[in-house]
N, C-alpha and C positions, 0 to 999 in steps of 0.2 A: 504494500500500500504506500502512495506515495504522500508525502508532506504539504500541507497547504504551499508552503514557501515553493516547494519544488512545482508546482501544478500553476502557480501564478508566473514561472520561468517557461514553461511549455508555448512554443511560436506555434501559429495556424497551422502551418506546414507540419508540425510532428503532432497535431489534434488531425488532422486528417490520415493522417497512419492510421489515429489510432479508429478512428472513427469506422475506417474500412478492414479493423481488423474482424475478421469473422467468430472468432474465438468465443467474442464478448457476446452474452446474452443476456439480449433487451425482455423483460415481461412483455406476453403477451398483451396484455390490457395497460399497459405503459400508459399510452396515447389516452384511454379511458379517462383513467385517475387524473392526469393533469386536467384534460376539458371539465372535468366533472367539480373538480377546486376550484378553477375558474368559473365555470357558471354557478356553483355556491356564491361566491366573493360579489359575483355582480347580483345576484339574488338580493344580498343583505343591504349592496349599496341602493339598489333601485327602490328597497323598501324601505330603509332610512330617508332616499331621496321625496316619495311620498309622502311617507308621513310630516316629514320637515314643508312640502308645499300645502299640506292638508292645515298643518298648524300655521304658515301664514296665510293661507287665505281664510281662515276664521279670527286671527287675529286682526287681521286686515279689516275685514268684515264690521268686527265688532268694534272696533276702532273708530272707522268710520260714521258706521252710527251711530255710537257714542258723542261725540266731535259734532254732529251736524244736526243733533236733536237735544240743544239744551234745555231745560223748561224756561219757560216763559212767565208764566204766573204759577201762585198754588191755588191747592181748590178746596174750596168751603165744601160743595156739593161732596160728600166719599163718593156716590155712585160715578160720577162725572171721572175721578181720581183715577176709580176702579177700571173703567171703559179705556180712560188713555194709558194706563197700565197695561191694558190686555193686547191694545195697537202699538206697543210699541214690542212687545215680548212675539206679536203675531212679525212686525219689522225685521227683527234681530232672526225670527228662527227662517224666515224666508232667505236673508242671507245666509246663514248658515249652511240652508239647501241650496243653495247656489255652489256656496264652496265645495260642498258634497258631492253635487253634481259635478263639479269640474274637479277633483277627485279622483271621480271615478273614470269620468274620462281621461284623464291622464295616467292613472292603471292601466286599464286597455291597451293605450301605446307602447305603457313600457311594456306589456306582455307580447305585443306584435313584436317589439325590440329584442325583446328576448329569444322570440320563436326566430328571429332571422339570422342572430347570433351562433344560434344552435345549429 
């Protein structure tokens, strides 16, 4: 077995010796196990990369509406309170489906991304 140190001295030219030596035997499923680490590795990133687009566009969302619905007056009337309570919470979850909606379509893509990779 040879030395790190010795293996970072090996020129192209004596890697292709070896390369072509027939002696060496490769596993049969070699090729398998590396694709299969690699589509893991991109698996994890593209569902990291989701979740991370899912969390800004609901914080986006709620941000937004937050930001551009301040109150205006308060309210004597509770029923009156109650009703703008319920339009704004109806506001907030409509963007939420929004972002959900887009989401999901951008799941989709990555899985078409994925299937082409593959």
């Amino acid at each position: 077995m040879k030395s790190l140190k010795d293996i970072e001295k090996i020129t192209t030219e004596e890697l292709e010796v070896i390369s072509l030596d027939e002696k060496i035997v490769v596993p049969h499923d070699l090729e398998y196990k590396i694709q299969s680490r690699i589509l893991g590795k991109k698996k994890k990133i593209y569902s990291m990369i989701s979740v991370a687009a899912a969390i800004a566009v609901i914080v986006t969302g709620l941000s937004i509406s937050l930001l551009n619905n301040e109150p205006k007056d308060t309210f004597d009337d509770p029923y009156l309170a109650y009703a703008e309570l319920e339009k704004a919470f109806a506001t907030m979850s409509d963007g939420i489906k929004k972002g959900m909606d887009m989401v999901e379509t951008s799941e989709s893509v990555i899985k078409k991304s994925t299937e082409i990779f593959k």
